[in-house]
Steps between C-alpha positions, in 0.01 A plus 500: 500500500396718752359765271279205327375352843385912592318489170321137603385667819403806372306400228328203760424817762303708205322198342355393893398843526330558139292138599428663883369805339313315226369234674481609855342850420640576901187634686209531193577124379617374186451766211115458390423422122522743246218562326470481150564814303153564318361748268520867664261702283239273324257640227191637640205195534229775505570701199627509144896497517655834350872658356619585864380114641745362265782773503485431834477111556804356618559106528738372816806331405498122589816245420494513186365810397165591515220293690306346168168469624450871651641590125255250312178641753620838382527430148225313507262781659659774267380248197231466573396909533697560176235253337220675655615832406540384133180359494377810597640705295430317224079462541558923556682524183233272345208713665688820354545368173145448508407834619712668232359303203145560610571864538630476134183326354298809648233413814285247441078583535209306598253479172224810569749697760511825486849618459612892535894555453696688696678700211196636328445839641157599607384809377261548751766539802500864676 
């Protein structure tokens, strides 16, 4: 009986002192608000994200796992450039294509243009 009525005691003594800490904060006040954990590294507003952005993007843990709209903004953003990109690449390819199957066809002259290839030799040269 007297070992249970220590354990009372002692377990009244650390809970009084956990709330004085907590919510007495001694000298500085109670214990300010935590702010909340945000995104550390963002993707660059001013430029085109790259590899090493993403390699090195990290997301802050949250309750229950990661914070979901940093991850949708990031997604979103990377979306976004990978459309922009394709698009890009594909009016390049088309422009190439083009290029290619004109260069097939021969160059195309103006009616009346004089026209001197480059692979005739001239006789003439020194």
């Amino acid at each position: 009986m007297v070992m249970f009525l220590f354990l009372v005691v002692a377990l009244a003594v650390v809970v009084g002192a956990v709330t004085l800490a907590v919510v007495g904060g001694g000298e500085n006040g109670p214990l300010p608000e935590a702010a909340p954990e945000r995104l550390r590294d963002p993707l660059p507003p001013d430029r085109p994200v790259d590899r090493a952005d993403v390699e090195g993007l990290r997301f802050p843990l949250a309750a229950r796992g990661y914070r979901m709209a940093d991850v949708d903004d990031a997604l979103g953003r990377l979306g976004a450039e990978l459309a922009e990109r394709d698009a890009r690449i594909a009016d390049l390819e088309s422009a190439l294509a083009g290029a290619r199957s004109a260069a097939a066809h021969g160059p195309v002259h103006a009616p009346g243009e004089n026209h001197v290839s480059m692979d005739k030799r001239q006789e003439d040269r020194p």
